[in-house]
BAMIMAR-26191 format. One record per atom (N, C-alpha, C): residue in three letters; x, y, z; chain; atom name. Coordinates in steps of 0.05 Angstrom, whole numbers. Example, Ala and Ser with C-alpha at 12.3 -4.5 7.8 and 13.67 -1.06 7.14 Angstrom:
<r lofi="Ala" px="264" py="-114" pz="156" drenro="A" tiro="N"/>
<r lofi="Ala" px="246" py="-90" pz="156" drenro="A" tiro="CA"/>
<r lofi="Ala" px="264" py="-66" pz="156" drenro="A" tiro="C"/>
<r lofi="Ser" px="257" py="-45" pz="142" drenro="A" tiro="N"/>
<r lofi="Ser" px="273" py="-21" pz="143" drenro="A" tiro="CA"/>
<r lofi="Ser" px="258" py="1" pz="157" drenro="A" tiro="C"/>
//
This chain:
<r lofi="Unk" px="789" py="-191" pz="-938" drenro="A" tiro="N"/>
<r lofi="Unk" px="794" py="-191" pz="-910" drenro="A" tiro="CA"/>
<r lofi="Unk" px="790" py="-162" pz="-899" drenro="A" tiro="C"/>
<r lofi="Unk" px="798" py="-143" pz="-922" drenro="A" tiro="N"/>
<r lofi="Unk" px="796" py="-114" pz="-898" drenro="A" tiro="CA"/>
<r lofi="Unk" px="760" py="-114" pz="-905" drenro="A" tiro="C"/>
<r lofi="Unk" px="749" py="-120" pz="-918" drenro="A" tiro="N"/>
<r lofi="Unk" px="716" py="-118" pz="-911" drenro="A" tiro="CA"/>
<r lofi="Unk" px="699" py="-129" pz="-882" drenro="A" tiro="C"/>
<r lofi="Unk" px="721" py="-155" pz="-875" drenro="A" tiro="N"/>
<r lofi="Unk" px="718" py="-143" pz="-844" drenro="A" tiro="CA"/>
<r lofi="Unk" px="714" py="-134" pz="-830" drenro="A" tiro="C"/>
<r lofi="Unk" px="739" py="-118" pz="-826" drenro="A" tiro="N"/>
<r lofi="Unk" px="745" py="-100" pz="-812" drenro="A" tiro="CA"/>
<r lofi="Unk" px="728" py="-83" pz="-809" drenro="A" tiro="C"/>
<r lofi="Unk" px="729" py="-68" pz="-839" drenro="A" tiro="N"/>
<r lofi="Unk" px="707" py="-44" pz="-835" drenro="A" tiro="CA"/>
<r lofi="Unk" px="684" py="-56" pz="-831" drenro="A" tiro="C"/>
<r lofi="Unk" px="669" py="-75" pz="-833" drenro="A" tiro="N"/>
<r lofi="Unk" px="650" py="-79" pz="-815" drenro="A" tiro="CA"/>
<r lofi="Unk" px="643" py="-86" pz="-789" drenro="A" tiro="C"/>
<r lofi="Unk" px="672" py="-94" pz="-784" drenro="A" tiro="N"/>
<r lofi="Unk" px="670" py="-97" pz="-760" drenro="A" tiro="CA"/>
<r lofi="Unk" px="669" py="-72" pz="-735" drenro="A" tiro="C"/>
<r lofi="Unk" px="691" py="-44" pz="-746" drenro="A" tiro="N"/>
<r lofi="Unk" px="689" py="-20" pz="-736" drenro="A" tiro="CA"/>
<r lofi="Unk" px="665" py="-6" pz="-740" drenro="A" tiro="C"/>
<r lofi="Unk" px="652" py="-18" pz="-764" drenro="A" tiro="N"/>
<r lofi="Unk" px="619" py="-4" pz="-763" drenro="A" tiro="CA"/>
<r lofi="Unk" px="592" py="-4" pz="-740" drenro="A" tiro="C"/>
<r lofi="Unk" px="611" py="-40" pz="-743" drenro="A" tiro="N"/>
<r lofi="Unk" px="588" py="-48" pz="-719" drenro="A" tiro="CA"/>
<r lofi="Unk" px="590" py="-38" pz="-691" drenro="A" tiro="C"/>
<r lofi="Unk" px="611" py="-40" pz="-692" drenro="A" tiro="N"/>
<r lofi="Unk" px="623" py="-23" pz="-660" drenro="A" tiro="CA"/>
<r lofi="Unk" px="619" py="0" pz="-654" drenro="A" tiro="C"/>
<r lofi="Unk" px="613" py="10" pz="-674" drenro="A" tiro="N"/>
<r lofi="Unk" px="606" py="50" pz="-680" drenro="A" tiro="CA"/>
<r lofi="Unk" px="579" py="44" pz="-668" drenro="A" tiro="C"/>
<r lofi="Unk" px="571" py="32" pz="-688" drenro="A" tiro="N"/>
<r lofi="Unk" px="534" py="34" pz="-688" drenro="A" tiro="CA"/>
<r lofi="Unk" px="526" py="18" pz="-660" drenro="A" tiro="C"/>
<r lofi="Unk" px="532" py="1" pz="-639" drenro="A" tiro="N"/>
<r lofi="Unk" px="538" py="-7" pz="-620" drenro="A" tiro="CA"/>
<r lofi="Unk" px="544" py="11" pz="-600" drenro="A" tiro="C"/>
<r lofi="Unk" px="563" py="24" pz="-593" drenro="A" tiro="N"/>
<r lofi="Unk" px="567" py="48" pz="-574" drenro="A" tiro="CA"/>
<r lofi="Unk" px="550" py="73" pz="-576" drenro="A" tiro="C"/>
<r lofi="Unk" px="535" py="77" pz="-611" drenro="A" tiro="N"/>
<r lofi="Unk" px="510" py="93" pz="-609" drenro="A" tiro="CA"/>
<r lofi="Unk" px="497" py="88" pz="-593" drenro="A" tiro="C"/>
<r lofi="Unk" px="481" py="63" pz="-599" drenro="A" tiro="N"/>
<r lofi="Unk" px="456" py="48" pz="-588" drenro="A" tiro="CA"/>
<r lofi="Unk" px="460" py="43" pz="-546" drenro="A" tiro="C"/>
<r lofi="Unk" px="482" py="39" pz="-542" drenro="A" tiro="N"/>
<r lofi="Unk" px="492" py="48" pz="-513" drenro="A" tiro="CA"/>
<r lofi="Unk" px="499" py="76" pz="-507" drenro="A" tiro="C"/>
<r lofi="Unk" px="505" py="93" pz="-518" drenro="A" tiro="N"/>
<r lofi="Unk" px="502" py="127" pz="-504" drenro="A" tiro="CA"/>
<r lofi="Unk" px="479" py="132" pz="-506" drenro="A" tiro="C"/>
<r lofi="Unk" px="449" py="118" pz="-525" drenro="A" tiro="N"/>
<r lofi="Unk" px="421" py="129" pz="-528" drenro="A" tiro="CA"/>
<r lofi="Unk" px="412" py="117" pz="-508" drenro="A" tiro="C"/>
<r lofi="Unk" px="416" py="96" pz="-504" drenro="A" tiro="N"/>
<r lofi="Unk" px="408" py="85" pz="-482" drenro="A" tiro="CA"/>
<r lofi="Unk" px="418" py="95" pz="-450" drenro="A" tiro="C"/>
<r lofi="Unk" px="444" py="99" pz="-449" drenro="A" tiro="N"/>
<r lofi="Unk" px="445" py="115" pz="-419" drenro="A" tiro="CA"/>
<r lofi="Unk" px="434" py="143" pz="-421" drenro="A" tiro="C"/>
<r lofi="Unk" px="441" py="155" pz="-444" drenro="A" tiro="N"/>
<r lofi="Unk" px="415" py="175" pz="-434" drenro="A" tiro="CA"/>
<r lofi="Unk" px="386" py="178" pz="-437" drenro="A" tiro="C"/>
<r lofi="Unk" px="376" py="154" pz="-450" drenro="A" tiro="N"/>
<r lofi="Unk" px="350" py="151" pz="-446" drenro="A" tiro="CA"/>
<r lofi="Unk" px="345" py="143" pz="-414" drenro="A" tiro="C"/>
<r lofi="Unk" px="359" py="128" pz="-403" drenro="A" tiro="N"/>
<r lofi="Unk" px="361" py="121" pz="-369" drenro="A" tiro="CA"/>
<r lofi="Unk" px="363" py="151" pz="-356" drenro="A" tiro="C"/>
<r lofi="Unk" px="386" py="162" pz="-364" drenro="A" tiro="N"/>
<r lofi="Unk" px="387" py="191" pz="-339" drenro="A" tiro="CA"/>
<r lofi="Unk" px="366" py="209" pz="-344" drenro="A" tiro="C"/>
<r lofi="Unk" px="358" py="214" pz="-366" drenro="A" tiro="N"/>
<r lofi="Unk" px="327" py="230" pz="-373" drenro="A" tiro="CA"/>
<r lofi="Unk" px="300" py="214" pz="-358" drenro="A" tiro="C"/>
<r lofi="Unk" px="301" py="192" pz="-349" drenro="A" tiro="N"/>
<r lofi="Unk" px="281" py="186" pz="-334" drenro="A" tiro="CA"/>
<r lofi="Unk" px="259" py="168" pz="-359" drenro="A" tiro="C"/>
<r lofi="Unk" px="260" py="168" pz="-389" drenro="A" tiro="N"/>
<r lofi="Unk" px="251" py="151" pz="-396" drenro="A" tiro="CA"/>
<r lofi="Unk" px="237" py="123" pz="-387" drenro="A" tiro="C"/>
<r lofi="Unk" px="250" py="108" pz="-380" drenro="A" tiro="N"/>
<r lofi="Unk" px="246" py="86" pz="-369" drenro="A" tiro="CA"/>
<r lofi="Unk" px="236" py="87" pz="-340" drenro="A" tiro="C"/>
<r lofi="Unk" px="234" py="108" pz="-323" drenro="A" tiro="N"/>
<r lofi="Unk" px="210" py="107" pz="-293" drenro="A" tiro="CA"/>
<r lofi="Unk" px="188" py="87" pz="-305" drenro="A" tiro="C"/>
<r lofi="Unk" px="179" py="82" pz="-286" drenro="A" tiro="N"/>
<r lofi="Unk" px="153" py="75" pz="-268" drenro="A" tiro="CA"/>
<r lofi="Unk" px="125" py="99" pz="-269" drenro="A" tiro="C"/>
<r lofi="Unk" px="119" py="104" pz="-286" drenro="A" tiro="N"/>
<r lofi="Unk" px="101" py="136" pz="-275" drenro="A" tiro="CA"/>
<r lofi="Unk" px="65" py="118" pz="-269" drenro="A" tiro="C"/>
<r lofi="Unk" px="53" py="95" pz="-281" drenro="A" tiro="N"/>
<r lofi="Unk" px="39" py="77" pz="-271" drenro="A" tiro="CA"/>
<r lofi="Unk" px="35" py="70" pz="-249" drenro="A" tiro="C"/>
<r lofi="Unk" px="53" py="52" pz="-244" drenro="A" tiro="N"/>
<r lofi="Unk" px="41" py="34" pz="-214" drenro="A" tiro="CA"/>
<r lofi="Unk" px="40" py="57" pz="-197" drenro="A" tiro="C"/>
<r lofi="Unk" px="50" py="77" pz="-191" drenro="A" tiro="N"/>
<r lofi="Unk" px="45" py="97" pz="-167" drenro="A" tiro="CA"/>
<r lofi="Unk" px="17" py="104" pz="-169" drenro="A" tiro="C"/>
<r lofi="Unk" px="8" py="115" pz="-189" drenro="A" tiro="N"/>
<r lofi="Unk" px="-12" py="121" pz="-186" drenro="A" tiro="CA"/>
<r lofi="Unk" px="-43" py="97" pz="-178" drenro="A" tiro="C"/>
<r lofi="Unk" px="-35" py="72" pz="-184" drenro="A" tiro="N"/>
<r lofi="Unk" px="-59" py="51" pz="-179" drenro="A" tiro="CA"/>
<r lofi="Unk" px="-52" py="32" pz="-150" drenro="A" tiro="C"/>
<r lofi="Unk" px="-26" py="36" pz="-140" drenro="A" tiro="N"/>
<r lofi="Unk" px="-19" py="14" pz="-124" drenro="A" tiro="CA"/>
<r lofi="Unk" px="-41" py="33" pz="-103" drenro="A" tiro="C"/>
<r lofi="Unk" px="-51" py="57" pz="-100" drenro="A" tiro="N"/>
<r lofi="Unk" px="-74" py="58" pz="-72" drenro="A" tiro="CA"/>
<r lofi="Unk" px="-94" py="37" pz="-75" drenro="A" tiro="C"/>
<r lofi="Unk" px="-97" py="44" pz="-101" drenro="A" tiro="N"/>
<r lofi="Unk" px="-134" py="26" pz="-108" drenro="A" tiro="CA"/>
<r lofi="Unk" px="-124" py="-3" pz="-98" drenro="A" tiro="C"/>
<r lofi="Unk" px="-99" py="-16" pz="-107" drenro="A" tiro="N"/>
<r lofi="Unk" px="-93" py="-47" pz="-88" drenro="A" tiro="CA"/>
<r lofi="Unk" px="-78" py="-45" pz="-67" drenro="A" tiro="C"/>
<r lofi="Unk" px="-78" py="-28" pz="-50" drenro="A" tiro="N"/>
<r lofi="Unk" px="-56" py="-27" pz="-26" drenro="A" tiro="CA"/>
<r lofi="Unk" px="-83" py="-42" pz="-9" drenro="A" tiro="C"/>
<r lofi="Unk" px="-102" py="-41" pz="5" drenro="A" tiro="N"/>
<r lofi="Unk" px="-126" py="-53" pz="20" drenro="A" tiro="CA"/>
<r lofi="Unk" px="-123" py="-84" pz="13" drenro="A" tiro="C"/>
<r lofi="Unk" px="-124" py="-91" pz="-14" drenro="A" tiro="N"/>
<r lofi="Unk" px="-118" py="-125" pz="-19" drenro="A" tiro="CA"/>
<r lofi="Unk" px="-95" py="-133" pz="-11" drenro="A" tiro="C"/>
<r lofi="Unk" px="-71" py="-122" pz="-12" drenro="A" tiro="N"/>
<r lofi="Unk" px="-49" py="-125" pz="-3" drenro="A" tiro="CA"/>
<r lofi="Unk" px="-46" py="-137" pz="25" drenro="A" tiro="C"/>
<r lofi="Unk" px="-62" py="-105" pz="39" drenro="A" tiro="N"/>
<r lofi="Unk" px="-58" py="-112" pz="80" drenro="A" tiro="CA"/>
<r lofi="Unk" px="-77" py="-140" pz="80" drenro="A" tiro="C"/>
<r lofi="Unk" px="-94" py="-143" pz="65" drenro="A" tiro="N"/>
<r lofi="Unk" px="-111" py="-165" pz="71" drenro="A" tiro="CA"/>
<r lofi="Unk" px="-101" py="-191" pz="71" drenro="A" tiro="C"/>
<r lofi="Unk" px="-84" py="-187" pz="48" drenro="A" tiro="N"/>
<r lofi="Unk" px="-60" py="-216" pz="51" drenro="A" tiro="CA"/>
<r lofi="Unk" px="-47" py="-221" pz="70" drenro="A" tiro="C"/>
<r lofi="Unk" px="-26" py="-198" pz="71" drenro="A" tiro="N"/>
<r lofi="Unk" px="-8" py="-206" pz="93" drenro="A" tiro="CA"/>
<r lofi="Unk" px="-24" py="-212" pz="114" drenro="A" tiro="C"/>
<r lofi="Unk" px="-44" py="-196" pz="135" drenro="A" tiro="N"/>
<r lofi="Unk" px="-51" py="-202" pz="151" drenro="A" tiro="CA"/>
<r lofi="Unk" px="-66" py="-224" pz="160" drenro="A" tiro="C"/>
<r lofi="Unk" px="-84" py="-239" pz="127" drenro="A" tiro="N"/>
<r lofi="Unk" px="-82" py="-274" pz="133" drenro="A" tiro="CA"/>
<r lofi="Unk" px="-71" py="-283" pz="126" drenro="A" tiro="C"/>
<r lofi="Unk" px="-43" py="-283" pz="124" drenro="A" tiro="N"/>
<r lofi="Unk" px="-24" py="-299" pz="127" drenro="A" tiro="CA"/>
<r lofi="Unk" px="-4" py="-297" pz="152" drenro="A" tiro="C"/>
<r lofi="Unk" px="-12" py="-268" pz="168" drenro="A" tiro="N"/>
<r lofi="Unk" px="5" py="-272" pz="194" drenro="A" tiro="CA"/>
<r lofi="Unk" px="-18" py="-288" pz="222" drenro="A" tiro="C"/>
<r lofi="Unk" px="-47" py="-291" pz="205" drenro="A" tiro="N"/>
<r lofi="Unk" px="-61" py="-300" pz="229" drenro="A" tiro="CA"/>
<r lofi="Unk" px="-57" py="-327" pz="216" drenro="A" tiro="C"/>
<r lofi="Unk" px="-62" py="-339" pz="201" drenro="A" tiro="N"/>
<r lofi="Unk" px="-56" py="-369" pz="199" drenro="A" tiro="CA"/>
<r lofi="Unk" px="-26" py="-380" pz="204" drenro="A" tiro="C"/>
<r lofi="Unk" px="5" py="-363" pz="200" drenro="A" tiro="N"/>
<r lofi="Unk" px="23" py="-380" pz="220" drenro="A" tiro="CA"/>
<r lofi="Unk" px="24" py="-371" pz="244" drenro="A" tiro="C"/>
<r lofi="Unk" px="11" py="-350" pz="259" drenro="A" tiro="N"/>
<r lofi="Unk" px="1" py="-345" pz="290" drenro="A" tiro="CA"/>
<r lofi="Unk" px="-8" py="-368" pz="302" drenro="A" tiro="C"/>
<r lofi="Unk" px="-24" py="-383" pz="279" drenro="A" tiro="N"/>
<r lofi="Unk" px="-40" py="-417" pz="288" drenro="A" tiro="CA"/>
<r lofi="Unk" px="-32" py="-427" pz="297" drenro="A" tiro="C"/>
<r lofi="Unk" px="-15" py="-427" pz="274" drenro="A" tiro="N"/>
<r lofi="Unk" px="5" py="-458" pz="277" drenro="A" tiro="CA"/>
<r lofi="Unk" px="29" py="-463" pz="303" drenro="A" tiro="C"/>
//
C-alpha cells in the first residue's frame, strides 16, 4: 500500500513540473502566433472580397 503513495506523490511532483514549464513556456511568449501576421496581407484582399459579396447579396434581399 505505501507503494502508492509514493507513486502517487511522484506523480504529483512530476505533474506540477510539467505545469510551471508550461506557464512559463506561456509568459516567455513560446506559444505566439509569429506566422499568420506576417501572410494575413497576402489574404486580407480575399477577405474584403467576401465580406463585401456577402453584404451586396443580403442588400438584395
Amino acid at each position: 500500500m505505501s507503494v502508492i503513495y509514493v507513486l502517487l506523490a511522484i506523480s504529483i511532483i512530476v505533474a506540477v513540473a510539467f505545469f510551471i514549464a508550461f506557464i512559463f513556456a506561456v509568459k516567455k511568449g513560446q506559444y505566439d502566433d509569429s506566422y499568420t501576421h506576417s501572410v494575413r496581407m497576402l489574404f486580407e484582399d480575399e477577405l474584403i472580397k467576401e465580406k463585401s459579396n456577402k453584404q451586396i447579396l443580403t442588400n438584395k434581399d
